[in-house]
C-alpha positions, -999 to 999 in steps of 0.1 A, spaced: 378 -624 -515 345 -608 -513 339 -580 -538 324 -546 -529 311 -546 -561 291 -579 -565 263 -578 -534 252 -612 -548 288 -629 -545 286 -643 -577 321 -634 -587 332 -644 -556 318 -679 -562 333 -680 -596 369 -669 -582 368 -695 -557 353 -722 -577 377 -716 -608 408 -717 -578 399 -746 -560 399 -766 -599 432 -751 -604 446 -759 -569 437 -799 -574 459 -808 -602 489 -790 -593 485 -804 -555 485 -838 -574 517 -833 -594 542 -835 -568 528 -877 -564 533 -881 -598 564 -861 -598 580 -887 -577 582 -865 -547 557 -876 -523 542 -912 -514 508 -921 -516 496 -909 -484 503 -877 -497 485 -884 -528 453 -899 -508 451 -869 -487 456 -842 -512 429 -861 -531 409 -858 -503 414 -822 -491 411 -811 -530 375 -824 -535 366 -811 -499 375 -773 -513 364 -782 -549 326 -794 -526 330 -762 -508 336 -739 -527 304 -749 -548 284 -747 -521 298 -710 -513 276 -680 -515 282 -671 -552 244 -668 -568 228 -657 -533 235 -627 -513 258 -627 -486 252 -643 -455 275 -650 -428 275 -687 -422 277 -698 -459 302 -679 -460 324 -680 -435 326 -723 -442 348 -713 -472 375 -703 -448 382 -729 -425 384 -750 -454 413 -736 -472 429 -733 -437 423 -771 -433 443 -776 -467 470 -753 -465 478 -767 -430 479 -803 -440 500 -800 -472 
């Protein structure tokens, strides 16, 4: 996701920012579709504002470093793998 061409990461942070908004409602519509129960709804909730909180806090008006963001990861790891 990081771009050669942006060393400050802002487009990066944009990208992720602008996916993680677009990932919560559509996560939510399958509750509301009649699909899934309300655990399903609490923890995509959840999980949603987790990445939505992460990926503001990711690296996109500073230059890169390592820790910030490598936390964007695990996170979208966490919420693929318990959807």
């Amino acid at each position: 996701m990081y771009s050669v061409l942006d060393p400050r990461g802002r487009a990066t942070g944009v990208q992720s920012l602008l996916y993680a908004a677009a990932l919560m409602p559509v996560s939510l519509l399958a509750t509301f579709q009649g699909i899934t129960g309300a655990f399903y709804l609490a923890g995509a909730f959840l999980l949603g504002w987790d990445l939505l909180f992460i990926a503001c806090c990711s690296p996109g008006g500073r230059p890169h470093k390592a820790p910030a963001g490598c936390s964007l990861f695990p996170s979208f790891i966490s919420r693929f793998s318990c959807c």
